[in-house]
C-alpha positions in Angstrom: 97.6 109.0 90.8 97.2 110.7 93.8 94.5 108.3 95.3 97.3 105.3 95.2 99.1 107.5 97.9 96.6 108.7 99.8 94.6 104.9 100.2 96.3 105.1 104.1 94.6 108.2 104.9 91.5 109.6 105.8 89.5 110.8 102.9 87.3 113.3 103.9 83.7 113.9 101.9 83.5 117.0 99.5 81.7 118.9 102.6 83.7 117.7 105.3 85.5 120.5 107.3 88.2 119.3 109.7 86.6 120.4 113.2 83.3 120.7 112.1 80.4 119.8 115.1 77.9 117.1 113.3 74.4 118.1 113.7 71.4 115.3 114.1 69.1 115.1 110.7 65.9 117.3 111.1 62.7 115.6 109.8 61.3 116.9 107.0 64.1 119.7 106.3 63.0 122.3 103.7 65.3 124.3 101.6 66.5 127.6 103.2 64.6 130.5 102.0 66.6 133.9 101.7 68.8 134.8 98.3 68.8 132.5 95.6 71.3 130.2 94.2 73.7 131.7 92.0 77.0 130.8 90.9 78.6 133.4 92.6 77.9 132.5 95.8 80.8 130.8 98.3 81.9 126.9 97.2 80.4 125.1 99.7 76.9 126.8 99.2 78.0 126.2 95.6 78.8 122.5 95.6 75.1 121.9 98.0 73.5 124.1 95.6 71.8 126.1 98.5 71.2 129.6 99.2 74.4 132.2 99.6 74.0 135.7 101.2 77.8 136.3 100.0 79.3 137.7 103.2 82.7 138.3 102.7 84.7 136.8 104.2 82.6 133.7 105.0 78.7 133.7 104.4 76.5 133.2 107.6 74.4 130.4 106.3 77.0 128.3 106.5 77.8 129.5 110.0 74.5 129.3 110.9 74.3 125.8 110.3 78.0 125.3 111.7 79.5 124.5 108.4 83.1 125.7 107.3 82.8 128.2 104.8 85.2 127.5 101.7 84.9 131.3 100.8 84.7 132.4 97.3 87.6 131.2 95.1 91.5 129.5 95.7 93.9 131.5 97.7 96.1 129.5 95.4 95.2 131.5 92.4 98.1 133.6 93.4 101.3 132.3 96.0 100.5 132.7 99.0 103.6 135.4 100.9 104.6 135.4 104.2 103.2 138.4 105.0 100.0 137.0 104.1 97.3 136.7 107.2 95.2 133.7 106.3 95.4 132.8 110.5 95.3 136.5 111.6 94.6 136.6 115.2 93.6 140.4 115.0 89.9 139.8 113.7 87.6 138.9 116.4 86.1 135.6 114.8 82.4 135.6 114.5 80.6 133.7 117.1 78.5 130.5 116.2 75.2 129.5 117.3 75.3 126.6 119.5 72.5 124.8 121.5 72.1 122.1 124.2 72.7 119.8 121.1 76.0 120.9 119.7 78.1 122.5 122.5 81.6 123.9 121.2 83.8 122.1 119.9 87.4 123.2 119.2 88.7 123.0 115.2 90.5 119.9 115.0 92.1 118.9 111.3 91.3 115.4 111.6 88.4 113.7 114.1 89.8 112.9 117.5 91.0 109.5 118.4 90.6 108.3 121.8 93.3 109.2 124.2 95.3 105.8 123.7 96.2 106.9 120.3 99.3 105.8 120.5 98.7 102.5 121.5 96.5 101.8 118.8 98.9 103.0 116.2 101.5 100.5 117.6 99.2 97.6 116.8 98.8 98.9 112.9 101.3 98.2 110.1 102.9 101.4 108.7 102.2 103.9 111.6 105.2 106.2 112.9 107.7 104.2 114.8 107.1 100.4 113.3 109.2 101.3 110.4 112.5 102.2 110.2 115.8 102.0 108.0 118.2 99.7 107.6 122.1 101.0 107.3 123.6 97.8 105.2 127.2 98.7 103.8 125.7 99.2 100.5 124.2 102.8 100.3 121.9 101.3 97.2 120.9 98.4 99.3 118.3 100.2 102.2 115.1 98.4 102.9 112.3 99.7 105.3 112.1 96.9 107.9 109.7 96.2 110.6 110.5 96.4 114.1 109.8 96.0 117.5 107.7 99.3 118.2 106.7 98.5 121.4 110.5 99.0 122.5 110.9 101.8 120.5 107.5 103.8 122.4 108.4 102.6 125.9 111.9 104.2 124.8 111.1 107.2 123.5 107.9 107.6 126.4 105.5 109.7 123.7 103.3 111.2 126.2 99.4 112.3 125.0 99.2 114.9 127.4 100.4 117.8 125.2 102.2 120.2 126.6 103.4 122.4 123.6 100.0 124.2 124.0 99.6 128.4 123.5 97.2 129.9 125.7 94.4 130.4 122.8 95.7 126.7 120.7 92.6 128.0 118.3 94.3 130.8 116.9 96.3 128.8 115.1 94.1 126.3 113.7 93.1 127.5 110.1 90.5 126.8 108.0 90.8 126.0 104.7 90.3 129.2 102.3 90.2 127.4 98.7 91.5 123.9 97.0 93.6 122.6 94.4 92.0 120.3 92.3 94.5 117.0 93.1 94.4 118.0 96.9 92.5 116.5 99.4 91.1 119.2 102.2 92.9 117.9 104.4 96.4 118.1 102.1 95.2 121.5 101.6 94.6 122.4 105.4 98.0 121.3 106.3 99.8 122.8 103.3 98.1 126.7 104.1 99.1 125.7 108.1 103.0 125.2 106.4 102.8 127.8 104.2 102.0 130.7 107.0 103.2 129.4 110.0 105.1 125.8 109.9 107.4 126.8 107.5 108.3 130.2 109.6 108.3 128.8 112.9 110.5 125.8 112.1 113.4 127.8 110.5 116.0 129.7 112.2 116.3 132.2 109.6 113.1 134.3 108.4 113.2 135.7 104.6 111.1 136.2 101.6 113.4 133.2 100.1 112.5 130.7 103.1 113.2 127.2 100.4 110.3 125.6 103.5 107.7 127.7 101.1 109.8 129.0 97.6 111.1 125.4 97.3 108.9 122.6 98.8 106.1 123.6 98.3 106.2 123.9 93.9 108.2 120.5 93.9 105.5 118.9 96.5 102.5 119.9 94.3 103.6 117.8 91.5 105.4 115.2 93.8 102.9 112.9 96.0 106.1 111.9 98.0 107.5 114.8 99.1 103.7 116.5 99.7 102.7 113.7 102.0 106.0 114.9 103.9 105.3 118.2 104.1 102.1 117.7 105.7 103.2 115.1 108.3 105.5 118.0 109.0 103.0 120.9 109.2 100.2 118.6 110.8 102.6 117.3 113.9 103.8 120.7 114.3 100.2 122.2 114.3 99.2 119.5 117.1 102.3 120.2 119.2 100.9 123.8 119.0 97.3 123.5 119.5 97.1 120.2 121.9 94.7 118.3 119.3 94.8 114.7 118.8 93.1 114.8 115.0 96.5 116.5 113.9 98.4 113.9 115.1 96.8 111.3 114.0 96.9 112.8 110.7 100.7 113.4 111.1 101.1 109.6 111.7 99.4 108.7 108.5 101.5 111.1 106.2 104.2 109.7 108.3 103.4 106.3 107.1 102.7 107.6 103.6 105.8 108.7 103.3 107.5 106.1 104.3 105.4 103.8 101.6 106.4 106.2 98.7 110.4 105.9 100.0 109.6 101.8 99.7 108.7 102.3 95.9 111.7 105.0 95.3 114.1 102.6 96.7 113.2 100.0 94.6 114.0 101.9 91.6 117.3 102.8 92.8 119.1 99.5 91.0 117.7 101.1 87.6 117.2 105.0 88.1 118.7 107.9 90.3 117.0 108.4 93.9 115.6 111.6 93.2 115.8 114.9 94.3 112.0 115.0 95.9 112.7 111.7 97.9 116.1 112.8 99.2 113.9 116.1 100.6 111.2 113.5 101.9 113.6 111.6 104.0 115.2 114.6 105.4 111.9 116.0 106.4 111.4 112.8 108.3 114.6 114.0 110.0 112.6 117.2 111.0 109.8 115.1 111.5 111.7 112.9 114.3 113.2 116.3 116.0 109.8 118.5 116.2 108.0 114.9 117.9 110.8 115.2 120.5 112.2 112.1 119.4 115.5 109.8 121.2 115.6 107.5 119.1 113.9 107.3 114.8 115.7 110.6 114.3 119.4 109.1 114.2 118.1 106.4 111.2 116.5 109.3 109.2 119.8 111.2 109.6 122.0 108.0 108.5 119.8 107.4 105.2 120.6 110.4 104.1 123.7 110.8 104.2 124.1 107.6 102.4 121.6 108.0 100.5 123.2 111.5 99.0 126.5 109.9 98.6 125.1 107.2 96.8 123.6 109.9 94.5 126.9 111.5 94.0 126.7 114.2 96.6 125.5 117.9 96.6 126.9 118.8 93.1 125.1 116.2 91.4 121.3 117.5 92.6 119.6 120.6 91.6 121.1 123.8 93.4 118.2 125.1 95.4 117.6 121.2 96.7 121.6 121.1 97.4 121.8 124.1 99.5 118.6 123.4 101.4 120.1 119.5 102.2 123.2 120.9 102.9 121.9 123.2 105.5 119.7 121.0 107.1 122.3 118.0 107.0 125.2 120.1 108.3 123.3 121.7 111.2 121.6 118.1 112.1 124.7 116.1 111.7 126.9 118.6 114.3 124.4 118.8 116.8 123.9 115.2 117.0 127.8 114.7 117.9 127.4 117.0 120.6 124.9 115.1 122.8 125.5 111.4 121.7 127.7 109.0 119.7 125.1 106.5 117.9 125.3 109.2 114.7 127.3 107.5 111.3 130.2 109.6 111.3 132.3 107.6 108.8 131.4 110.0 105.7 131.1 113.9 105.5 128.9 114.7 102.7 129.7 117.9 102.9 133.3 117.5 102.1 134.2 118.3 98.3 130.3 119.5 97.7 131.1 123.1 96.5 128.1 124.6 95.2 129.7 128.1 95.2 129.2 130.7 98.2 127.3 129.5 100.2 123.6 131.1 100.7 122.6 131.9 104.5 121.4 129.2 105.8 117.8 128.5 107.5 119.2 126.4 109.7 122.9 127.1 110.5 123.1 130.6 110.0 126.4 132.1 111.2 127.2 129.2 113.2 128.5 127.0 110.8 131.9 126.9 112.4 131.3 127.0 115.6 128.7 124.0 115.2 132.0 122.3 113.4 133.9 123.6 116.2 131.2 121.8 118.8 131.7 118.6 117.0 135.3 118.8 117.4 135.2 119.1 120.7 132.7 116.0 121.1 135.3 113.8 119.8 137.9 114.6 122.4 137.6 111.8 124.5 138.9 109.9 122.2 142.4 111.5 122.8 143.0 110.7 126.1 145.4 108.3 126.0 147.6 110.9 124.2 147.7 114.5 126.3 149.8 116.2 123.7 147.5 115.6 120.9 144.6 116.4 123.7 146.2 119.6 124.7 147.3 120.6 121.4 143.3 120.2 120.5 142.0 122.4 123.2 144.3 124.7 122.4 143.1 125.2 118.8 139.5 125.0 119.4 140.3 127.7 121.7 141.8 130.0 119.6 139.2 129.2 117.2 136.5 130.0 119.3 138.4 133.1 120.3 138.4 134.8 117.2 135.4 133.8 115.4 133.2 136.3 113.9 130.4 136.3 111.7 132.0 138.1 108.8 134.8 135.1 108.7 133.0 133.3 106.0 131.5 135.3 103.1 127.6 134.6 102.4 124.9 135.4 99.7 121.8 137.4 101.9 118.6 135.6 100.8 116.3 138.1 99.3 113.9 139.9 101.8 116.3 139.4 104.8 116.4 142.5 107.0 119.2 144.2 108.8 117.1 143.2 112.2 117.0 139.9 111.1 120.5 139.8 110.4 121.1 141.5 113.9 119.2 138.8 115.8 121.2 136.4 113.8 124.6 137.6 115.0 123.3 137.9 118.7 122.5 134.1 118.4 125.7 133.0 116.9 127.4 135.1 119.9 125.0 132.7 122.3 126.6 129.8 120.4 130.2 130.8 121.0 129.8 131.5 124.6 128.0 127.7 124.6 131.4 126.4 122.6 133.2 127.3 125.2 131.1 126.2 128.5 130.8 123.0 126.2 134.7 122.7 126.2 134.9 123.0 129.9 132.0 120.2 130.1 133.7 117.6 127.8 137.4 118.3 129.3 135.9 117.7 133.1 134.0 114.6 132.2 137.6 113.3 130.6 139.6 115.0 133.8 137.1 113.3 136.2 136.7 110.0 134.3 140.7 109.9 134.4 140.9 110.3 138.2 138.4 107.1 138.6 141.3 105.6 136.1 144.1 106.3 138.7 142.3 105.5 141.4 141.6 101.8 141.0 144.6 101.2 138.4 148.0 100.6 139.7 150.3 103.1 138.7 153.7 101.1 137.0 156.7 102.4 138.5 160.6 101.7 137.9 160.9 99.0 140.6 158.5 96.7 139.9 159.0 96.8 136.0 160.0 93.6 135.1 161.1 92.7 131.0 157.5 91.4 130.7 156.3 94.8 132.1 157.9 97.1 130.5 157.3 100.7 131.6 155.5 103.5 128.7 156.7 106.7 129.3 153.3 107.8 127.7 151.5 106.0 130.6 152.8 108.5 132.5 152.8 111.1 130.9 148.8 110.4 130.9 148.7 109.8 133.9 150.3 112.8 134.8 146.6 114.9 133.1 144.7 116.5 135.7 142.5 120.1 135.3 145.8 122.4 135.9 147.3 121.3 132.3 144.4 121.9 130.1 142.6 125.0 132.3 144.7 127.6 131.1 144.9 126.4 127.6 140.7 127.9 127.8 140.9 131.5 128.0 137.5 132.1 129.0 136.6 131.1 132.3 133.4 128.9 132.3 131.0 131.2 134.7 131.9 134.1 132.3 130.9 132.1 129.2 127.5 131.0 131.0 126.8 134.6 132.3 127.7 136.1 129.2 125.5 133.9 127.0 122.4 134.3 129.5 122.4 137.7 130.1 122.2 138.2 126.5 119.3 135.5 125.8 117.6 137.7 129.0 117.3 140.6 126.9 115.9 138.7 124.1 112.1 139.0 123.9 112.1 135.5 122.4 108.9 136.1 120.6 107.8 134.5 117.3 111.0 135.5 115.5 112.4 132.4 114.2 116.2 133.3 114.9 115.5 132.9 118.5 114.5 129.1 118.5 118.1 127.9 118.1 118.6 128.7 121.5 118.1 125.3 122.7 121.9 124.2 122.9 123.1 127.7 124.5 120.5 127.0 127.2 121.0 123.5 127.4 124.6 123.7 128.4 124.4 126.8 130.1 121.8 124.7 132.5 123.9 122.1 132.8 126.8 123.8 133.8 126.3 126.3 136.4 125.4 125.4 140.0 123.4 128.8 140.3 120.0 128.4 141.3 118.8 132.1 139.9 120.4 130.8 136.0 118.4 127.7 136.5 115.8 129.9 136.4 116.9 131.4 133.3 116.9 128.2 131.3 113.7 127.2 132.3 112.0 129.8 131.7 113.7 130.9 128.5 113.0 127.1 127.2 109.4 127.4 128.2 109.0 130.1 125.5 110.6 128.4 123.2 108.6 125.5 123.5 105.4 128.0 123.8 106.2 129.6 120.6 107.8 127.3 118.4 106.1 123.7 119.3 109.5 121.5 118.8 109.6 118.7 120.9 112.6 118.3 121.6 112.9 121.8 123.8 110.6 119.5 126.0 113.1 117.0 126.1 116.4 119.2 126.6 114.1 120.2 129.8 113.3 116.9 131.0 117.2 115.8 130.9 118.1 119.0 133.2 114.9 118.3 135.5 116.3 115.0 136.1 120.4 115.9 136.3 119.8 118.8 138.5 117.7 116.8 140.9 120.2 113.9 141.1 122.9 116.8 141.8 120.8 118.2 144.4 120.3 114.8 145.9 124.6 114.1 145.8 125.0 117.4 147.4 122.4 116.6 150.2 124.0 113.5 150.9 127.9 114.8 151.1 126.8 117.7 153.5 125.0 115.1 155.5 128.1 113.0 155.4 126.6 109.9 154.0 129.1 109.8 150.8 131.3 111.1 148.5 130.0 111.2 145.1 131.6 112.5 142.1 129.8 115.1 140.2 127.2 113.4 137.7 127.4 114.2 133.9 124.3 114.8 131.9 126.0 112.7 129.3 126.1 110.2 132.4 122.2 111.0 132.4 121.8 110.5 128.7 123.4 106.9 128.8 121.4 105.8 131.6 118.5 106.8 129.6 119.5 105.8 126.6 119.0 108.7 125.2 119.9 109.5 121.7 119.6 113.3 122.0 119.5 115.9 119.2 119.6 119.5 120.3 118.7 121.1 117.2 
């Protein structure tokens, strides 16, 4: 069974070990002398039938001749906790033999394709971006269609240089302690990569009850589906961190794995219910999209499943632990993508009538759920313009809102395991994320203010003697025209620089380590960057995202960095040319800078 999903990928020999330096044949090789075979000896020694000295905890004949040793038996005898060390960085590792023959080599999970990877993947059916969805109006009717991935790569600008890197990326390349019988070694390298790092670095909530081990990985080890999407997962996120190329190649191929097993689930949809283990597979494609740093294959992922779950009946209608883990990653996904673009579906809210009870703390959302709502809010203001009271009424509302938010508002089940510093760090964040709602406020309502002065500037303003019975005057034409910054600022009651001071000063006296709360800073920094002129918080941002990206390998940190490289650049550039005289420009947007590009940017 599981060969039929697995034809696409490498299939690595019974001795194989990802990284493992390949040694010339000797002539006239004799068998090793030292202790004899025994069946207690380490599996590899076991499965060549050679000699094991059984050093614990791997045997030096197989390092000697620059094997991987297997060890003694299957970590997955027993689950594997988070507080397990399988990658411990403590332990100096021991050193291997090398000669003029076999220099180092670095661990690597799958071999290493050239450096033009990606251009040979965009010649091959079924690699990561010559798929996608289709959105027809029928939410029973997708189909994975081909497209034109050369577009799609020049768009998105997938870069080989990796610059996600740690300063030691072989830390956190494991090797794999023990198999499962259905599991290829390289399923099982990726799946012990997910279960002790990948699934605590890609969370934004760390607890013994993280549904990224407690849930995926039982249903993925009877589900060929939804394990082929875990590891695309954990192997991208392992190359982001570790600057191979084996792991992404590998990534592409679950990718495309995936996206084969979706084919056959969507065919059954006319006759049986899309399941619970191919609704998690296409939101971990979601993920997927978001930890590559993708601007564009995220949004369809996102789409499909929303449909896809309202087609199934919504939340109430799956099993509980798959609901609230959807929900979670749906609501946080679906309110950050209306903050920095417009190309998401919003014509359904899947959340809406899907009570499934209090609601557990989230991985993903934490305490922020309203405030992300709130952010989402505030995205489609804009659309009000041509109706101030409604506009002002709306500010005025997400203000208060904002204002007297706390964390205790909404009541919460605490996963088990969750410490009080955990919950502590949480908090802190969710503050970051208010003082963010409200520099993001200021950022929408000046893009409207200055967009409306361009308006009144080049559009003739009607007055009472020149209407005529065919031009009749609108007193609400002039009542808009009448908006400008002095009606909606003091509707805000917290000035702008104090938000942006207030939220990085705080993130200054984060450490921003490896705890997993701190890697939903992107926004807060984002907007903070965006919206203050001050050269020293420039500083801030960058070097705050730089950690993140250091210590959590998500793309799209790389991304939110790129956008404020360019916007504060063109700024500078506007501000050179004004002092010099040459022109008067109006302040560029970085939504301006996210159109040009053509951008469709998720923060989360």
């Amino acid at each position: 069974m599981m060969n039929a999903f697995t034809s696409g990928l490498v299939q690595p020999s019974s001795s194989f070990s990802p990284g493992q330096p390949i040694s010339a044949p000797k002539n006239g090789r004799t068998r090793q002398s030292g202790t004899a075979w025994t069946r207690s000896g380490c599996l590899t020694c076991k499965k060549r039938r050679k000699a094991c000295d059984k050093t614990k905890p791997s045997c030096n004949n197989c390092l000697k001749q620059g094997r991987t040793c297997e060890g003694y038996g299957s970590m997955w005898v027993e689950p594997l906790g988070p507080s397990a060390h399988v990658f411990s960085q403590r332990e100096t590792p021991k050193r291997r033999r090398f000669t003029a023959s076999s220099p180092p080599q670095l661990p690597s999970p799958a071999q290493s394709p050239s450096s033009d990877v990606w251009l040979e993947t965009r010649s091959s059916p079924g690699t990561v971006d010559s798929l996608a969805w289709s959105t027809p109006s029928s939410p029973l009717e997708y189909q994975l269609v081909g497209t034109d991935d050369n577009s799609v790569h020049d768009a998105e600008g997938q870069s080989t240089d990796q610059s996600l890197g740690l300063p030691n990326p072989v830390a956190v390349i494991p090797r794999p302690q023990g198999f499962i019988n259905h599991l290829s070694t390289h399923e099982t390298h990726y799946l012990q990569y997910h279960m002790e790092q990948g699934s605590r670095l890609l969370a934004n909530l760390e607890s013994g009850d993280n549904p990224l081990r407690s849930l995926l990985i039982p249903m993925a080890m009877s589900s060929p589906l939804l394990m082929k999407a875990v590891c695309a997962v954990s192997a991208l996120h392992l190359a982001n961190r570790s600057q191979g190329f084996g792991a992404h190649t590998a990534a592409v191929n679950y990718y495309s794995g995936t996206l084969n097993g979706l084919r056959s689930a969507l065919n059954k949809c006319p006759t049986e219910v899309f399941p619970d283990d191919a609704l998690l597979a296409v939101g971990l494609l979601c993920k997927y999209e978001i930890v590559r740093g993708s601007i564009k294959q995220w949004v369809v992922h996102l789409n499909a499943l929303q449909r896809l779950i309202v087609s199934r009946g919504g939340f109430a209608s799956m099993d509980r632990a798959a609901a609230e883990f959807l929900r979670g990653l749906f609501v946080y996904a679906y309110n950050m993508a209306q903050i920095s673009n417009r190309n998401c579906n919003t014509a359904i809210d899947v959340t809406v009538n899907s009570d499934i009870g209090v609601p557990k703390l989230d991985i993903y959302i934490g305490y922020t759920e309203e405030i992300l709502k709130l952010c989402a809010r505030i995205a489609e203001l804009p659309s009000l313009k041509d109706d101030t009271l409604a506009l002002r009424l709306s500010v005025a509302t997400i203000n208060e809102s904002l204002l007297t938010w706390s964390h205790t508002s909404t009541p919460y089940i605490i996963p088990r395991g969750t410490s009080p510093a955990t919950l502590t760090r949480l908090q802190l964040v969710a503050e970051c994320f208010r003082d963010a709602g409200f520099v993001y406020l200021y950022s929408i309502m000046e893009r409207i203010d200055r967009d409306h002065l361009n308006t009144t500037v080049t559009t003739p303003t009607p007055t009472p003697t020149t209407a005529t019975p065919n031009n009749t005057i609108n007193p609400q034409s002039l009542e808009t025209l009448s908006l400008s910054a002095q009606d909606w600022l003091p509707l805000i009651s917290t000035p702008k620089s104090l938000a942006v001071y207030r939220c990085l000063s705080r993130v200054e006296t984060f450490p921003l380590d490896d705890h997993c709360e701190y890697s939903a800073l992107t926004f807060p920094l984002f907007i903070s960057g965006c919206e203050s002129e001050n050269i020293a918080d420039r500083e801030v941002v960058l070097r705050s995202l730089g950690k993140l990206q250091d210590n959590f390998g998500i793309g799209n940190v790389r991304r939110a960095k790129d956008l404020l490289g360019i916007l504060w650049a063109r700024r500078d550039a506007d501000r050179d040319t004004e002092v010099a005289g040459i022109g008067n420009h109006r302040k560029v947007h970085w939504l301006d800078i996210v159109e040009e590009l053509g951008w469709e940017l998720i923060l989360a």
